[in-house]
C-alpha positions as CSV (number, residue, x, y, z in Angstrom):
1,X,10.3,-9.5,5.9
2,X,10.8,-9.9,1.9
3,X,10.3,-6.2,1.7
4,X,12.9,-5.2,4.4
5,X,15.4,-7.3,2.6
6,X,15.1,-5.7,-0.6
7,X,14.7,-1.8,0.6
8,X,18.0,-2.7,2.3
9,X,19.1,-4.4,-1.1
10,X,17.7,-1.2,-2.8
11,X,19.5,1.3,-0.5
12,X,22.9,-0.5,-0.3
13,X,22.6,0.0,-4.1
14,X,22.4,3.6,-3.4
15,X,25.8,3.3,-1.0
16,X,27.8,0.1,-0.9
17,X,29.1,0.9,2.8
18,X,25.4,1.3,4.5
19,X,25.2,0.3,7.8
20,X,21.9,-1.1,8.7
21,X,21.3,-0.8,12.4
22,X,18.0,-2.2,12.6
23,X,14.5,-2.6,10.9
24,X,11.0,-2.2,11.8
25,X,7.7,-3.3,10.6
26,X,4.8,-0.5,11.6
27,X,1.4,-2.3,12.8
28,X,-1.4,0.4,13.5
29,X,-1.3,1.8,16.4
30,X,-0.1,4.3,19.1
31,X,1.3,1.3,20.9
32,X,3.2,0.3,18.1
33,X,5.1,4.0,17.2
34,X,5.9,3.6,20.8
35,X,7.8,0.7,20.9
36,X,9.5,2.0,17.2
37,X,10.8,5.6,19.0
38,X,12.0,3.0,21.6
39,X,13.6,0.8,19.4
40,X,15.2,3.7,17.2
41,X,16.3,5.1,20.4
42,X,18.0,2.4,21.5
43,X,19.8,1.9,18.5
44,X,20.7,5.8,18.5
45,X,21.2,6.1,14.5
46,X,22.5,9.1,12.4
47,X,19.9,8.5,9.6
48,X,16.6,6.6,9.9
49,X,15.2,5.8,6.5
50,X,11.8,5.1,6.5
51,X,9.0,4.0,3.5
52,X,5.4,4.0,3.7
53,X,2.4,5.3,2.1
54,X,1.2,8.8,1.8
55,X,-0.4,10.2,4.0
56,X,1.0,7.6,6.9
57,X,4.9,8.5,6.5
58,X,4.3,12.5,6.6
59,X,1.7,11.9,9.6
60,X,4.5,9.6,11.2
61,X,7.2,11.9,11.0
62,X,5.3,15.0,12.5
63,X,3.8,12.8,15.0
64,X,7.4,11.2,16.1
65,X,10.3,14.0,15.4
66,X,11.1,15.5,18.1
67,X,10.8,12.1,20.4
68,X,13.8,10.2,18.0
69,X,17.2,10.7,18.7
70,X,18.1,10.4,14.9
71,X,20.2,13.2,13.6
72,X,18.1,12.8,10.1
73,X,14.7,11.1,8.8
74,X,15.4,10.3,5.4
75,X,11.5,9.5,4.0
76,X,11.6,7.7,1.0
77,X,8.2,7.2,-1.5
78,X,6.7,3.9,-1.1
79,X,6.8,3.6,-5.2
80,X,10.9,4.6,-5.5
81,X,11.7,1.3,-6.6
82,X,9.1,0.9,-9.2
83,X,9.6,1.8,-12.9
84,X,8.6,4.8,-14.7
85,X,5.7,4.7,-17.0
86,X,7.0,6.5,-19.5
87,X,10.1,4.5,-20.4
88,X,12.6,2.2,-19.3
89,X,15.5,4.8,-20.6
90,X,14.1,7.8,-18.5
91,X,13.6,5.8,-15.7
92,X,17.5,4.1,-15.4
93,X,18.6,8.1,-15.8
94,X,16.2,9.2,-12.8
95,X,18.2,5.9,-11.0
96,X,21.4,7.0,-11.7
97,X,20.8,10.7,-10.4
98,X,19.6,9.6,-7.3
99,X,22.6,7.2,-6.5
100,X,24.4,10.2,-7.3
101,X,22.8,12.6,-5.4
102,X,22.3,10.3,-2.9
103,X,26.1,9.4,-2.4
104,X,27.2,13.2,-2.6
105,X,25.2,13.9,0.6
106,X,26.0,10.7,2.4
107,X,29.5,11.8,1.7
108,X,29.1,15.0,2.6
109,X,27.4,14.0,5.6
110,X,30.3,12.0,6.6
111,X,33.0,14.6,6.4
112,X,30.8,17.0,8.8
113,X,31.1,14.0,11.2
114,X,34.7,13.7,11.2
């Protein structure tokens, strides 16, 4: 639950006017991808934003594509939030391009919509 809270803290960083639909904790399982498709279904979001561990997230998005009704599957790395190695400097630059980037295409994104 903690980590929900802060990759929606995290991503509403990203784009003040985020509108989170939903959330949803992955347990191993067939069973439990189910009930997620169903649950992403019912919602029927735009973007679904999802962040887990390689090789799960890449296995989960073949394995689930074309059964979501989500216009795009944003995956994010599991480690986004953590700092760089190298330096704290290079690391708040990265940040800041990413917001960017990020906001450009949600805007973007938008305006096709409209």
């Amino acid at each position: 639950a903690a980590k929900l809270t802060n990759l929606e803290a995290y991503l509403k960083d990203y784009h003040s006017e985020l509108l989170v639909a939903g959330t949803y904790v992955l347990n191993e399982g067939i069973a439990s991808e189910d009930v997620m498709v169903n649950e992403i279904n019912d919602v029927a979001p735009d973007v679904i934003i999802s962040r887990l561990a390689y090789p799960k997230q890449e296995k989960l998005i073949f394995d689930n594509k074309k059964r979501i009704n989500g216009e795009i599957w944003l995956a994010l790395l599991e480690q986004m939030d953590k700092p760089s190695h190298r330096s704290e400097k290079l690391h708040k630059v990265k940040v800041y391009l990413y917001k960017k980037v990020f906001r450009r295409r949600v805007n973007k994104y938008q305006k096709t919509k409209d």
